[in-house]
C-alpha positions in Angstrom: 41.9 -4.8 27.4 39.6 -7.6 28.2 37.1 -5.1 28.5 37.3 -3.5 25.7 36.8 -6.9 23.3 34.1 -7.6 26.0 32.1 -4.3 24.8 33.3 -4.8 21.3 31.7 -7.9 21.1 28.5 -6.6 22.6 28.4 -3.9 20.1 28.8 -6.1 17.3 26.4 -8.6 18.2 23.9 -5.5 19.3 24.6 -4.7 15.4 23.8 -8.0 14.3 20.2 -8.0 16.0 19.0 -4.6 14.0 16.8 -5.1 10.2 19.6 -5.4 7.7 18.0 -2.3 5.1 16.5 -3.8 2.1 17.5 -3.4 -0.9 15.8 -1.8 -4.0 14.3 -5.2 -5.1 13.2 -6.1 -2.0 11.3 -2.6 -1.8 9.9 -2.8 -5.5 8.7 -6.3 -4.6 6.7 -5.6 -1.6 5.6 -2.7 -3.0 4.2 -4.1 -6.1 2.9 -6.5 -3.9 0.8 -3.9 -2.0 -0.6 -3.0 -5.2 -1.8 -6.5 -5.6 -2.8 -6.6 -2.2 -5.5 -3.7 -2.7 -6.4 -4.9 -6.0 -7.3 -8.7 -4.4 -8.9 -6.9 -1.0 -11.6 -5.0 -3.5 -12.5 -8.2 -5.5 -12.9 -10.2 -2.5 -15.1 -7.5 -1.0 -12.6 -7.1 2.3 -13.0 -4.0 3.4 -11.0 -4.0 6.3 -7.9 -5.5 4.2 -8.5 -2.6 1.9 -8.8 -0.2 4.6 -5.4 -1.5 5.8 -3.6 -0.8 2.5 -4.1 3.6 3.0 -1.7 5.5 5.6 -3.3 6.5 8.2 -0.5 9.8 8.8 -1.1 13.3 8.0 -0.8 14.1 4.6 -2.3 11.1 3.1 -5.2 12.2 0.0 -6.6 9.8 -2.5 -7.2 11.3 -5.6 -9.2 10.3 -9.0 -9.6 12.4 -12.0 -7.4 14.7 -10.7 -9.4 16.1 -7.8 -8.9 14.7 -4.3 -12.2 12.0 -3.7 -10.8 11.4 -0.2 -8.7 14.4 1.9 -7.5 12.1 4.4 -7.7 8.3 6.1 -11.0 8.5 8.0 -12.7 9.7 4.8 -12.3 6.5 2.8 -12.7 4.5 5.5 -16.0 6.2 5.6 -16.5 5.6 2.3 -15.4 1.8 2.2 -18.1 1.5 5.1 -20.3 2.6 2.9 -19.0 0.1 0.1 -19.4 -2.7 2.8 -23.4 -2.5 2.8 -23.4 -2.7 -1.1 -24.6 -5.7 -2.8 -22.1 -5.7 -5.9 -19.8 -7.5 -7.7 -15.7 -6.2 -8.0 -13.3 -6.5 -10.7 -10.3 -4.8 -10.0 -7.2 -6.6 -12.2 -3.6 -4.8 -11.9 -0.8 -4.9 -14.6 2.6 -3.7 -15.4 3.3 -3.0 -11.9 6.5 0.0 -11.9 8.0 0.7 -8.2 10.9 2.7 -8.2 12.3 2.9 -4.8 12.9 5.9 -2.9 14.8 4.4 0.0 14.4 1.7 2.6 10.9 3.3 3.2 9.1 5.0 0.4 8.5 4.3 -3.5 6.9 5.9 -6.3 4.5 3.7 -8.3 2.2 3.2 -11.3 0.6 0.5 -12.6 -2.2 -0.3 -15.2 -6.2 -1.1 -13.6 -9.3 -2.2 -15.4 -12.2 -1.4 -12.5 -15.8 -2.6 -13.2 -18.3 -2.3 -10.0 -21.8 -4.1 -10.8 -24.7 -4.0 -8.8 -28.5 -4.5 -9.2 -29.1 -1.1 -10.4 -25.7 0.6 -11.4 -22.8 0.0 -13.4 -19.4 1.6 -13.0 -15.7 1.1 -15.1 -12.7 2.5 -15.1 -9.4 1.8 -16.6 -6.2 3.8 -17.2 -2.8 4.1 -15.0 -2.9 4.9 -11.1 0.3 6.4 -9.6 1.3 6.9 -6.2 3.6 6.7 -3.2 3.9 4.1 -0.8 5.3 4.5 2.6 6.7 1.4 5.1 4.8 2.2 8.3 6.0 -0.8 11.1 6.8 -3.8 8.7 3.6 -2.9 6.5 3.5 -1.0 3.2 0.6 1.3 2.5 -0.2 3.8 0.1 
């Protein structure tokens, strides 16, 4: 008998110790959060903050415009390398951030982004809605 509340007691306090899930505000906050993340890593010219905030899994694609600009992680690091050597200023401002939670681990997102790239001898804007999924890999959320 003793025993047995010995290895009860184990098992509940083994319980204890594990990552209570989160909840669906917990999720939407962190994830709306990443959004933010990415948006301040591109002003501040942080490449490899912004480089953080993409999966690095199979299956991961970036896509603009409705064609895929980058088919999987290395490519836009690649192409945020490339970023790193230009001499530009970044606007990149993020509103009405929408998560809707997909489970402990994944969420669908869209928010509103006004993008403006400047440099000596180019100009590039965008704005309009981006859309996505985020995934929890470890304790970080990426898209």
């Amino acid at each position: 008998m003793l025993r047995d509340v010995a290895v009860a007691a184990i098992l509940m306090s083994a319980g204890a110790c594990t990552a209570a899930p989160e909840t669906a505000s917990d999720v939407s906050m962190e994830v709306a959060s990443l959004v933010q993340r990415w948006s301040d890593a591109s002003e501040a010219g942080d490449v490899q903050a912004l480089a953080d905030t993409y999966a690095d899994q199979e299956g991961f694609a970036w896509i603009e415009r409705g064609a895929v600009s980058y088919a999987n992680h290395a490519a836009i690091v690649e192409g945020l390398d490339r970023v790193r050597d230009m001499r530009a200023s970044i606007t990149n401002d993020v509103s009405d951030i929408s998560v809707t939670p997909l489970g402990d681990r994944a969420a669908a997102f869209h928010a509103h982004y006004a993008f403006q790239v400047a440099g000596d001898a180019f100009q590039f804007s965008s704005r309009g809605t981006m859309s996505g999924v985020a995934i929890k890999q470890g304790e970080t959320w990426r898209f």
